[in-house]
Structure formats: structure tokens, C-alpha cells
DSSP file (Angstrom, degrees, kcal/mol; ACC not computed):
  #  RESIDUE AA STRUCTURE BP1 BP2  ACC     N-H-->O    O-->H-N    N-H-->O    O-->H-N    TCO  KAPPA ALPHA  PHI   PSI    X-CA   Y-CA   Z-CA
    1    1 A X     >        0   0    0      0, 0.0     4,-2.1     0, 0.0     5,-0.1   0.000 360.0 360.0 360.0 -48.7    7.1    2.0   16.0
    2    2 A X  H  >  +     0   0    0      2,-0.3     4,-1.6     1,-0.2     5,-0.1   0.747 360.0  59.8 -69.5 -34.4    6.3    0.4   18.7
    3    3 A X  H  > S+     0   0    0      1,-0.2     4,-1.7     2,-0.2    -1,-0.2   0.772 108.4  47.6 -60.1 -21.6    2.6    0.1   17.6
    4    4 A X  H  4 S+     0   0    0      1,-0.2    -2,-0.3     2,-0.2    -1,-0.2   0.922 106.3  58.4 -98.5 -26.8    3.7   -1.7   14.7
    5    5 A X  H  X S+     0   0    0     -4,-2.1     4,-0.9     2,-0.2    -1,-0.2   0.855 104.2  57.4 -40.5 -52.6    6.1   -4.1   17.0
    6    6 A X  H >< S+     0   0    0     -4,-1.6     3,-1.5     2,-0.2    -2,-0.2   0.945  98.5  48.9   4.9-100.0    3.2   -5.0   18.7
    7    7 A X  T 3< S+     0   0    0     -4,-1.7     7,-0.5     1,-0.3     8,-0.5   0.193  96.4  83.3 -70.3   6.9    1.1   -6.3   16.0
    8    8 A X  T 34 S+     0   0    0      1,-0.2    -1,-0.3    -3,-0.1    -2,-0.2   0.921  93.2  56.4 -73.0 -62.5    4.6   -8.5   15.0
    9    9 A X  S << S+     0   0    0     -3,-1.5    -2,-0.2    -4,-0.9    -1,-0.2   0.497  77.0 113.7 -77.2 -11.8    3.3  -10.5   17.3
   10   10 A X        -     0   0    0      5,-0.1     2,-0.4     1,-0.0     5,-0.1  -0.342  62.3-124.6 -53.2 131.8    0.1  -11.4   16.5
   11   11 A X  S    S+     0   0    0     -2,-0.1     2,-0.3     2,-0.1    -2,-0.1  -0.903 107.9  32.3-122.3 139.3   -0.8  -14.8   15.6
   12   12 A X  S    S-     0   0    0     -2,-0.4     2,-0.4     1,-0.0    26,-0.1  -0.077 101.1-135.4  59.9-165.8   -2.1  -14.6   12.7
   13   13 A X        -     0   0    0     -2,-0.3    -2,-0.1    24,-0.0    -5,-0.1  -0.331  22.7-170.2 -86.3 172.6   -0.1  -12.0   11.9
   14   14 A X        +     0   0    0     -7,-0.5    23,-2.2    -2,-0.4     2,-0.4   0.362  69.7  24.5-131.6 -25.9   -2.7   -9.1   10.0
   15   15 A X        -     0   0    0     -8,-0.5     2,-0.7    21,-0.1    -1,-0.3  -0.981  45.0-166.3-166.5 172.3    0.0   -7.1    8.9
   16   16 A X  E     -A   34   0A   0     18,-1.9    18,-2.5    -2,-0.4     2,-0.4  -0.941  28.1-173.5-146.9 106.8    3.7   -6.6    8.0
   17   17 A X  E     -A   33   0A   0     -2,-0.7    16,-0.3    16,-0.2     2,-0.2  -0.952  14.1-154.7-116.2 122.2    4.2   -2.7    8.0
   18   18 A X  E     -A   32   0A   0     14,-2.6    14,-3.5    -2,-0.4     2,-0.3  -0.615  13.7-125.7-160.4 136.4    7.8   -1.9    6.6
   19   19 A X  E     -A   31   0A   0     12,-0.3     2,-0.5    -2,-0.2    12,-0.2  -0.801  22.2-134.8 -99.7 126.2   10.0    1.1    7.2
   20   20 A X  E     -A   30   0A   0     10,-5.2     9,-1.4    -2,-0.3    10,-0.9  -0.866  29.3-177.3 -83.1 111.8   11.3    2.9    3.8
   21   21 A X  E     -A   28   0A   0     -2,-0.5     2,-0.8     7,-0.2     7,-0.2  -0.975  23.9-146.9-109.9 134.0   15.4    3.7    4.0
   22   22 A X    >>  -     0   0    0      5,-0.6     3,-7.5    -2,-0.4     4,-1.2  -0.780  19.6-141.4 -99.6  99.2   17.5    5.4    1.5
   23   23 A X  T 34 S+     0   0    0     -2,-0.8     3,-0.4     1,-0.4    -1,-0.2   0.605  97.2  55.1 -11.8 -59.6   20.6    3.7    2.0
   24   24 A X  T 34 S+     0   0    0      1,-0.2    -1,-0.4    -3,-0.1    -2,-0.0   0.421 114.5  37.1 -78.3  -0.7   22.6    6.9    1.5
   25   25 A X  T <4 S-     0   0    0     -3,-7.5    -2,-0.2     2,-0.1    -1,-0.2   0.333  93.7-145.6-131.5  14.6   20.8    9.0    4.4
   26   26 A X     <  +     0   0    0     -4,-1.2     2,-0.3    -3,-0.4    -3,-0.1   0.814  62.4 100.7  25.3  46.7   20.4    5.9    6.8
   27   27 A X  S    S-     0   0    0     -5,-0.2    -5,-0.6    -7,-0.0     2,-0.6  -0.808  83.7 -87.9-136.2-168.4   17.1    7.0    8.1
   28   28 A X  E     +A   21   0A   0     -2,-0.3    -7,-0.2    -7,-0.2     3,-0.1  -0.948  37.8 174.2-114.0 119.8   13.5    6.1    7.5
   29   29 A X  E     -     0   0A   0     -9,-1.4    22,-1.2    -2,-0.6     2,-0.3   0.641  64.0 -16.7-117.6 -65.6   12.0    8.0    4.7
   30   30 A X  E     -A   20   0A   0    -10,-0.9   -10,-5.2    20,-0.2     2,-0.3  -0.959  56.7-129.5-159.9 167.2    8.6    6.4    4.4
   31   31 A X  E     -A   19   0A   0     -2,-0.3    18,-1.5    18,-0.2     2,-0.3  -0.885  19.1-179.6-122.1 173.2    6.7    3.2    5.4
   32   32 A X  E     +AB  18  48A   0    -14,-3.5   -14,-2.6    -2,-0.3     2,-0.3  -0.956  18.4 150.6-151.8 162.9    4.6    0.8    3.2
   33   33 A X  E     -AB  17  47A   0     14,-2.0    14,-3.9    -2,-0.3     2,-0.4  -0.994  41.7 -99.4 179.9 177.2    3.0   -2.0    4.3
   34   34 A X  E     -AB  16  46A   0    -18,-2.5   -18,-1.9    -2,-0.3     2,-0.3  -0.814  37.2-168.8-114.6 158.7   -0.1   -4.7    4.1
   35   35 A X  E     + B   0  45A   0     10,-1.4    10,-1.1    -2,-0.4     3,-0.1  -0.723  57.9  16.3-128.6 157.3   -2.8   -4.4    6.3
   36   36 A X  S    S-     0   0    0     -2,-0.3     2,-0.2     8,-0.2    -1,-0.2   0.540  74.1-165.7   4.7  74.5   -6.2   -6.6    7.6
   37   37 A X        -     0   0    0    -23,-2.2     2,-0.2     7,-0.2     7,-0.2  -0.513   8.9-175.3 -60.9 126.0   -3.9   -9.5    5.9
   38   38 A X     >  -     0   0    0      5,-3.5     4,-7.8    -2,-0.2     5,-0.3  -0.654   8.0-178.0-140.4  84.0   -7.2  -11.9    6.0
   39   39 A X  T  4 S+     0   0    0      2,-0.2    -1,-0.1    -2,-0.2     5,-0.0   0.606  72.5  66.4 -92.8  21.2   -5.9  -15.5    4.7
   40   40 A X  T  4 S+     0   0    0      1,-0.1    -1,-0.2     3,-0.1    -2,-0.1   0.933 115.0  31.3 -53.0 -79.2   -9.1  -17.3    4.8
   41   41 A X  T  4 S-     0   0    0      2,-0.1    -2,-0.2     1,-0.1    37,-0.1   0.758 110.2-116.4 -91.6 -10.9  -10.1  -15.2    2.2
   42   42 A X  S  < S+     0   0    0     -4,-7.8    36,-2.5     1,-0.3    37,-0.9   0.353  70.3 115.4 129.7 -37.3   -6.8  -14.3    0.1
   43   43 A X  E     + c   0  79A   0     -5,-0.3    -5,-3.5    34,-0.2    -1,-0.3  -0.286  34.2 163.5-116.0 157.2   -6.6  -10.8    0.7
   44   44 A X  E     - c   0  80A   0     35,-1.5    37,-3.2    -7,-0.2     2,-0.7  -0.982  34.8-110.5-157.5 170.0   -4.7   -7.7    2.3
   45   45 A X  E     -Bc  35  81A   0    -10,-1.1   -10,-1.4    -2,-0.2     2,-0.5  -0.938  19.4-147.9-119.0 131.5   -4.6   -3.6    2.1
   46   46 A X  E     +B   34   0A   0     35,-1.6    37,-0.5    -2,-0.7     2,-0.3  -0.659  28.3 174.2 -86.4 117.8   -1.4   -2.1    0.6
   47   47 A X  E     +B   33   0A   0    -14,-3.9   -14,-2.0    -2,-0.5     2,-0.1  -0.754   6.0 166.7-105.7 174.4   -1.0    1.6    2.7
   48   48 A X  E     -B   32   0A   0     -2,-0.3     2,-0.3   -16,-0.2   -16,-0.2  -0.666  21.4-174.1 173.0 150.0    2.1    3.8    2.2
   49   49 A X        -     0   0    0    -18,-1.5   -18,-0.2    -2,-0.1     2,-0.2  -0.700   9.5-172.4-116.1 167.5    3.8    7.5    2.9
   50   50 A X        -     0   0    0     -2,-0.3     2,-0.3   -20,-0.2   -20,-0.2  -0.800  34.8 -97.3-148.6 160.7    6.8    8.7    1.7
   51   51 A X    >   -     0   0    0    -22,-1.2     3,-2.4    -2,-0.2   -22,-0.1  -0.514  26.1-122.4 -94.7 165.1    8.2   11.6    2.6
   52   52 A X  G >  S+     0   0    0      1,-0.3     3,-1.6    -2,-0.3    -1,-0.1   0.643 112.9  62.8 -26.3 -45.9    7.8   15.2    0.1
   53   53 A X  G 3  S+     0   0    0      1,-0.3    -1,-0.3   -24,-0.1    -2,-0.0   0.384 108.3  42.8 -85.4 -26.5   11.6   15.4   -0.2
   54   54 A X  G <  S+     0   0    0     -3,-2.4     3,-0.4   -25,-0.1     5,-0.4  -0.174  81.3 124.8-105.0  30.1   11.5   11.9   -2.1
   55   55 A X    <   +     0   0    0     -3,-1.6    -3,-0.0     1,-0.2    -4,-0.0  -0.215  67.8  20.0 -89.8-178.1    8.8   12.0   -4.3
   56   56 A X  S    S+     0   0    0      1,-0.1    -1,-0.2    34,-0.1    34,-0.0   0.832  91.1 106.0  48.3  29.8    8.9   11.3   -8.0
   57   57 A X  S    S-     0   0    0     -3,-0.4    -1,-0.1     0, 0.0     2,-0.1  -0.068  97.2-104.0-129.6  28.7   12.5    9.3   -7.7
   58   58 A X  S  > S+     0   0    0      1,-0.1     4,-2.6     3,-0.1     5,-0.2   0.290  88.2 122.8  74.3 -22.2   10.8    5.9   -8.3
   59   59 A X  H  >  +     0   0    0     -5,-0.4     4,-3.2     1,-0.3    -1,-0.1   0.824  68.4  48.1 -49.8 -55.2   11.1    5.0   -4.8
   60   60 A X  H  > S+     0   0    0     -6,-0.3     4,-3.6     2,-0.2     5,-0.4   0.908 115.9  50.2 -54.4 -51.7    7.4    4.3   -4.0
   61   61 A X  H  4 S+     0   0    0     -3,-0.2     5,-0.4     1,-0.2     4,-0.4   0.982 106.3  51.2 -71.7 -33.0    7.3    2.1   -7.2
   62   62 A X  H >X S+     0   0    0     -4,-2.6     4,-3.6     1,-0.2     3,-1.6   0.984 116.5  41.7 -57.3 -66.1   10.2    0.3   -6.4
   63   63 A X  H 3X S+     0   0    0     -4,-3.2     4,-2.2    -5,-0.2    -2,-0.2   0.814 113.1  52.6 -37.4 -37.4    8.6   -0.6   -2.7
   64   64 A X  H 3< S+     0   0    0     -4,-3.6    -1,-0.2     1,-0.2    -2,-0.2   0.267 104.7  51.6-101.4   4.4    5.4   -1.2   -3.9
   65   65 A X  H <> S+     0   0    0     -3,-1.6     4,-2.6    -5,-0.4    -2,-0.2   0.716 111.1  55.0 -96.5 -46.4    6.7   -3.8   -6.5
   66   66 A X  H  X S+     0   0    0     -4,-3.6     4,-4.0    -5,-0.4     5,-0.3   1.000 113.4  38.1 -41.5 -64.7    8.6   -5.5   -3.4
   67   67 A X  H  X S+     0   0    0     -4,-2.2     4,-1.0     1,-0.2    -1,-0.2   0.677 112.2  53.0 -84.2   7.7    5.7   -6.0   -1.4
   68   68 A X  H  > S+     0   0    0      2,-0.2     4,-2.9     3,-0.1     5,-0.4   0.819 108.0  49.2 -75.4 -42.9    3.5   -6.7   -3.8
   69   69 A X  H  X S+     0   0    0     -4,-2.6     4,-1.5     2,-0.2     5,-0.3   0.911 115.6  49.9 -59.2 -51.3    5.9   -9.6   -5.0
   70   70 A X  H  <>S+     0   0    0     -4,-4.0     5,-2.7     3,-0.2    -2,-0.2   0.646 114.2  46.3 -53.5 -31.5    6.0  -10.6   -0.7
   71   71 A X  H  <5S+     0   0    0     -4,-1.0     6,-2.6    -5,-0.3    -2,-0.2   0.977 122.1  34.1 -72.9 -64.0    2.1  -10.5   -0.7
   72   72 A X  H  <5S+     0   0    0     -4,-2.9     4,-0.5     4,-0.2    -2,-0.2   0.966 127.3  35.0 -28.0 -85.3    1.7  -12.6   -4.0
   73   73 A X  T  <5S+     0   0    0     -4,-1.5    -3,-0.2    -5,-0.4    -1,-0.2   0.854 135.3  12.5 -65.1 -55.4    4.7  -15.0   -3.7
   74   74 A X  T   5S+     0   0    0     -5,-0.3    -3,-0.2     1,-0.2    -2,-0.1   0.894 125.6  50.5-114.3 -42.8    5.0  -15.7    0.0
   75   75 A X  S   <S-     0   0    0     -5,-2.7    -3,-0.2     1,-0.1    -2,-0.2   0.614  95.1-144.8 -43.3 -17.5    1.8  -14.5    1.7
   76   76 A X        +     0   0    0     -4,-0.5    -4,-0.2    -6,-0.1    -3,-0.2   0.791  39.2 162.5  43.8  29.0    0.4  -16.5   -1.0
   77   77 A X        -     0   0    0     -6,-2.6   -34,-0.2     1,-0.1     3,-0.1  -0.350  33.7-161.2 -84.9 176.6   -2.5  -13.8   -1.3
   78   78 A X  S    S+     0   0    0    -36,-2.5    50,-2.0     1,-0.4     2,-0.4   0.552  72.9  53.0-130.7 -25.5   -4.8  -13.6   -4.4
   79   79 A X  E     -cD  43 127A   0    -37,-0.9   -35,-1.5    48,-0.2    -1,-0.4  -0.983  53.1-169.0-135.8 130.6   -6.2  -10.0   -3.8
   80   80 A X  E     -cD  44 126A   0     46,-1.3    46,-4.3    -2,-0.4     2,-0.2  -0.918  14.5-168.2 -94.6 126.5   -4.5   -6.4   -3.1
   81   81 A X  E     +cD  45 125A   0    -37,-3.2   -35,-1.6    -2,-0.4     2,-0.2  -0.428  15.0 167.1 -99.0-177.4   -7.1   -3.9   -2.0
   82   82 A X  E     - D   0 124A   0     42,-0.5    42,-2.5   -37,-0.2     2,-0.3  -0.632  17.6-164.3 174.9 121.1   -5.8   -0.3   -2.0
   83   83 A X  E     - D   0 123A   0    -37,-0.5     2,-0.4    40,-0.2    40,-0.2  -0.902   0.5-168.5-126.0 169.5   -7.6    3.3   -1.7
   84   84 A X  E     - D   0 122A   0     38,-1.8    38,-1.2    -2,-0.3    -2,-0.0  -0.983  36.5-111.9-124.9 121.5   -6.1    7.1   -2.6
   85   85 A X  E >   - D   0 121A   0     -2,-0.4     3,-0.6    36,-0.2    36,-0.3  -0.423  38.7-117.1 -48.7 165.0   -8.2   10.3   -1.5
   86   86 A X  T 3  S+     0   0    0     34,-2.0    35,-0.1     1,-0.2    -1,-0.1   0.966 115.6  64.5 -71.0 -45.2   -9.3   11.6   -5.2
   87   87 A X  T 3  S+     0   0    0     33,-0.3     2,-0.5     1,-0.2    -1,-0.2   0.611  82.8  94.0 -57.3 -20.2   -7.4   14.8   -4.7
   88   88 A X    X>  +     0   0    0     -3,-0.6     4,-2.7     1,-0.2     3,-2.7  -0.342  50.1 171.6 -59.6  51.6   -4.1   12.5   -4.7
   89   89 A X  H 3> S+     0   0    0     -2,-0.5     4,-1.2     1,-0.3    -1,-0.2   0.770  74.4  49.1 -48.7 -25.1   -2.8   12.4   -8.3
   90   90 A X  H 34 S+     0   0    0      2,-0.2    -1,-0.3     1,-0.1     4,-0.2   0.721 104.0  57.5-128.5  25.6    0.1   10.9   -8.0
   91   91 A X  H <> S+     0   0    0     -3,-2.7     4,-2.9     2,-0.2     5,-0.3   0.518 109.8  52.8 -47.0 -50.6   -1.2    8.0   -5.9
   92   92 A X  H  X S+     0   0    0     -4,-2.7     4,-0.5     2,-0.3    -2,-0.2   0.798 104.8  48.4 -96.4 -15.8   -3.4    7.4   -8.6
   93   93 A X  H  X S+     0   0    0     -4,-1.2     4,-2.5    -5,-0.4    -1,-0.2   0.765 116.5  41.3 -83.9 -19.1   -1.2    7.3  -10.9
   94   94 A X  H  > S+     0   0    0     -4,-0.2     4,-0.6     2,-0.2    -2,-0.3   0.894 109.5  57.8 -65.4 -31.8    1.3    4.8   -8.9
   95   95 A X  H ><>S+     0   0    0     -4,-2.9     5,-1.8     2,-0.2     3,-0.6   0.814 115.1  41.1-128.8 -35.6   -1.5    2.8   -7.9
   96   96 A X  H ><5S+     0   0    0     -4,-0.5     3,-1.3    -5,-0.3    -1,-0.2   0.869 109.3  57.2 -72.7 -46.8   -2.2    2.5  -12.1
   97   97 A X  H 3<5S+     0   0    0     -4,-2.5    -1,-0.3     1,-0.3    -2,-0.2   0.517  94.4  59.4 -35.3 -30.8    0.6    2.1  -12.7
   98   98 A X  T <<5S-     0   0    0     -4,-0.6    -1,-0.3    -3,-0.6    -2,-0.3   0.193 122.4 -92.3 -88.1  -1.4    1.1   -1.0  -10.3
   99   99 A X  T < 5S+     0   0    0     -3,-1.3     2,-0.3     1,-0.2    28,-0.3   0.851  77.5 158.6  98.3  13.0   -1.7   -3.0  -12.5
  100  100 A X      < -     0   0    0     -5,-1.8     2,-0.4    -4,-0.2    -1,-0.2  -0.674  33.1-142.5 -90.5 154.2   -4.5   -1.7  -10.0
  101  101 A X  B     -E  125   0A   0     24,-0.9    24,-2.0    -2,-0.3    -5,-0.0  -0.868  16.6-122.6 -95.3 113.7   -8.3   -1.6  -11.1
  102  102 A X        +     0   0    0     -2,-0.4    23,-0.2    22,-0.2    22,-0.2  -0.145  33.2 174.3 -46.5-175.9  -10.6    1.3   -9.9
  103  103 A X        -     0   0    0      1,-0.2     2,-0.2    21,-0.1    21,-0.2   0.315  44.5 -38.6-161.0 -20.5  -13.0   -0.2   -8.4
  104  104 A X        -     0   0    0     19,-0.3    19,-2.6     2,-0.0     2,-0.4  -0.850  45.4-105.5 145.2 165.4  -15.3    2.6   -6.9
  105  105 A X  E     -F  122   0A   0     17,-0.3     2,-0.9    -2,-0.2    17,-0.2  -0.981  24.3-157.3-124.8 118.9  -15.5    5.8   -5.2
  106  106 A X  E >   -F  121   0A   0     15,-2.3    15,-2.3    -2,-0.4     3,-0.9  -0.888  22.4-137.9-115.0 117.6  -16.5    6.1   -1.2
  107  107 A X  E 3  S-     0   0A   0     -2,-0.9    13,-0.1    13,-0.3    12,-0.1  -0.554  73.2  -0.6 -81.6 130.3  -17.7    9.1   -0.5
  108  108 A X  E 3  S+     0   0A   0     -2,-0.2    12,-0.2    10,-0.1    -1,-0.2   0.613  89.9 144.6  61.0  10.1  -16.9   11.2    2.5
  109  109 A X  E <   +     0   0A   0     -3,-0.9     2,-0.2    12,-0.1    11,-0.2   0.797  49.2  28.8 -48.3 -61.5  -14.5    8.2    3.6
  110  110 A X  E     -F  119   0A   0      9,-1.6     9,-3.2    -4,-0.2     2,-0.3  -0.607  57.8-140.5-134.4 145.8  -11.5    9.7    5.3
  111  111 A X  E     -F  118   0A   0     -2,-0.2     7,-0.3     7,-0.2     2,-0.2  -0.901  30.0-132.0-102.0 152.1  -10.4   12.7    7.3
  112  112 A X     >  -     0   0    0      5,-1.2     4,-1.1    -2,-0.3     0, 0.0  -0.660  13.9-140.4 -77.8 139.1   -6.9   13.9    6.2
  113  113 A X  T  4 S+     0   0    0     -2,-0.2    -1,-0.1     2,-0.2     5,-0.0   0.870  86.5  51.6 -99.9 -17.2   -5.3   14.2    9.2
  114  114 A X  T  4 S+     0   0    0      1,-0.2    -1,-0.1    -3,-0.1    -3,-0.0   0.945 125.9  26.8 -35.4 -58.5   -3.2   17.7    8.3
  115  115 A X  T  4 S-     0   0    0      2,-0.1    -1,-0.2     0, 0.0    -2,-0.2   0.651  96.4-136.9-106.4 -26.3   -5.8   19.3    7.3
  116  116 A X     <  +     0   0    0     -4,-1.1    -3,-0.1     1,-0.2    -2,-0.1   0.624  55.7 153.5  76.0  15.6   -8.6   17.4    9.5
  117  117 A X        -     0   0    0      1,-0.1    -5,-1.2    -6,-0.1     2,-0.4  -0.382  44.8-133.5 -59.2 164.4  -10.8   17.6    5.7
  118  118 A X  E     - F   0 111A   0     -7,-0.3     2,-0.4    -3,-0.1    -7,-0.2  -0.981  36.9-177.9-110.9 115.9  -13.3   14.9    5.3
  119  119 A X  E     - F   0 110A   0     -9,-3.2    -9,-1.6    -2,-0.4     2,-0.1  -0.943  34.4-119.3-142.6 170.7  -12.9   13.5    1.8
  120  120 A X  E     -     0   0A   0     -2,-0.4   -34,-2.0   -12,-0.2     2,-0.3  -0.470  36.5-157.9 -88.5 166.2  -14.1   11.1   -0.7
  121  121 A X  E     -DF  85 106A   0    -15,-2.3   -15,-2.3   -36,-0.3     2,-0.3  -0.987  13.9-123.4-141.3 138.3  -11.5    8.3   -1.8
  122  122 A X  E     -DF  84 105A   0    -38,-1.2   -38,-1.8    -2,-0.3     2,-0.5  -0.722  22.6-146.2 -66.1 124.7  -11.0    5.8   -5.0
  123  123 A X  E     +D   83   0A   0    -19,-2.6   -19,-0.3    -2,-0.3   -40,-0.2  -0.834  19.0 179.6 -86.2 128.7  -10.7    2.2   -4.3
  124  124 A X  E     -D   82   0A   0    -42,-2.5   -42,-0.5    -2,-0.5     2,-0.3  -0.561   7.2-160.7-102.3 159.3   -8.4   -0.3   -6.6
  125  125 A X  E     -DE  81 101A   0    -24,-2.0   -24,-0.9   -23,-0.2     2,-0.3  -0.896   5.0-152.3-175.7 162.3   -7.8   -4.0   -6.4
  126  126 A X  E     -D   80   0A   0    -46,-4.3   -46,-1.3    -2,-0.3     2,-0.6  -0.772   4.1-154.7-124.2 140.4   -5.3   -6.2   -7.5
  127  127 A X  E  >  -D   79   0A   0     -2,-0.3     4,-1.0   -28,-0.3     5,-0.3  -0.910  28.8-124.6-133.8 126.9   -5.5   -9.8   -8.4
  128  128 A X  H >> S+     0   0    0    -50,-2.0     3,-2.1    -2,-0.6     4,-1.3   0.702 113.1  49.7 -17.7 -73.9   -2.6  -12.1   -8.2
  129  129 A X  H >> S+     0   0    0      1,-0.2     3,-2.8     2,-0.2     4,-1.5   0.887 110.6  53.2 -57.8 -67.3   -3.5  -13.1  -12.2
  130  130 A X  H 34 S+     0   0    0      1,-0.3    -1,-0.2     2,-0.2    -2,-0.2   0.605 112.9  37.3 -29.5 -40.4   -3.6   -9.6  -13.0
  131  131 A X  H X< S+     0   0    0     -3,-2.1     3,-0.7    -4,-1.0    -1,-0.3   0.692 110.7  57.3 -97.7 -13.1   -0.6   -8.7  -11.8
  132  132 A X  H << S+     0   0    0     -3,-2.8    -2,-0.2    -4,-1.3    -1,-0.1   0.829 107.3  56.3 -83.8 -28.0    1.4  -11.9  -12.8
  133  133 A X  T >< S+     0   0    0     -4,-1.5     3,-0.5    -5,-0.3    -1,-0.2   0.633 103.5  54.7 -64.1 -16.4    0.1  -10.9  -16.4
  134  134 A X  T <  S+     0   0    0     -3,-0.7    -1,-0.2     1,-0.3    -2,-0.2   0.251  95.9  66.2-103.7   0.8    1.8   -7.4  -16.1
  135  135 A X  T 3         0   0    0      1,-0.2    -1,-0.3    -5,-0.1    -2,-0.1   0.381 360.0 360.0-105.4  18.4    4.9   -8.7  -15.3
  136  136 A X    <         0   0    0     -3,-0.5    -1,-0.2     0, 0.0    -2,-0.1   0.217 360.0 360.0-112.5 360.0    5.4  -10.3  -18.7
């Protein structure tokens, strides 16, 4: 929390990282947020957890509809980058679901940090017409 307080304060800002609450357990649940926000070029990276206990209840899509709408619309950005590890099925199906494009596969990318695996990850990306087109 405090990391992410921080980086409030950057001018520039680079990233707007956002605490998930379910209204009826008044605690934080998940975060989602944009990342190496770069507005020279247009662009940002959408991350996000949620926790086990609240998957499959729409939540994530709902969040990820928000800030997508905050990147687009007031950030005035033109491209959402986004990656999943592969093993992450139902990443990759939100992430498709949100109008994202593979894009590629980076191999050996990421360590998971539970497990400390090293795995390969899909990349997506989103462009402002794309998505304005999915909204109709």
C-alpha cells in the first residue's frame, strides 16, 4: 500500500493501481490497475488479482470494464497491453473476453511467485477502436 502511495505521486503519474472492495465484506478483495502508463506513446499495462474466494462472480469483468473505460476515456490512451501465464485459463478467457488480441507468446517470462516456477506467458493488446467497436 504504501508502495503504491508512493508512485501517486509521481509526476507523470505511470500508474493508477486500484484496490477491489465488495461492498458487503468492506475489505479489499483484489487490486487491478494500469501500469508503465507511457503517454507519449498512448499506452499502459492492465495487471490484476483477485482473491480465490471471488472468482467466477463477474467481479474481475466488471473492474476490468471500469478501468478500461478510465484508460480509454480519461487517460485518453489508445493501447492496453496485458499478459496471462499460459497455464491461466481463466485469465485468458477474461482477457478475450474484454476484446483483447493475442498477440504472442514469451517464453520463460515470469516466475510465479507461489510456486517460484519459471513460465512462459501470452501477450494481448487492446486498441481504443477495437474496444469502442465491442461496445456496440
Amino acid at each position: 500500500m504504501n508502495h503504491c502511495k508512493e508512485k501517486q505521486k509521481k509526476k507523470p503519474r505511470i500508474s493508477y493501481e486500484l484496490g477491489i472492495e465488495l461492498k458487503s465484506e468492506r475489505e479489499i478483495i483484489g487490486c487491478i490497475g494500469l501500469t508503465s502508463i507511457n503517454k507519449y506513446d498512448g499506452t499502459a499495462t492492465l495487471g490484476y488479482w483477485l482473491g480465490e474466494k471471488y472468482w467466477e462472480q463477474g467481479i474481475m469483468t466488471e473492474a476490468s470494464e471500469r478501468i478500461l473505460r478510465f484508460a480509454f476515456n480519461q487517460l485518453k490512451l489508445r493501447r492496453i497491453n496485458v499478459g496471462a501465464y499460459t497455464g491461466n485459463k481463466a485469465s485468458h478467457a477474461l482477457i478475450k473476453k474484454l476484446g483483447f488480441r493475442h498477440e504472442g507468446t514469451c517464453i520463460k517470462s515470469h516466475r510465479i511467485k507461489s510456486t517460484g516456477k519459471i513460465v512462459d506467458s501470452h501477450i494481448y493488446g487492446l486498441l481504443k477502436s477495437e474496444w469502442k467497436k465491442n461496445l456496440k
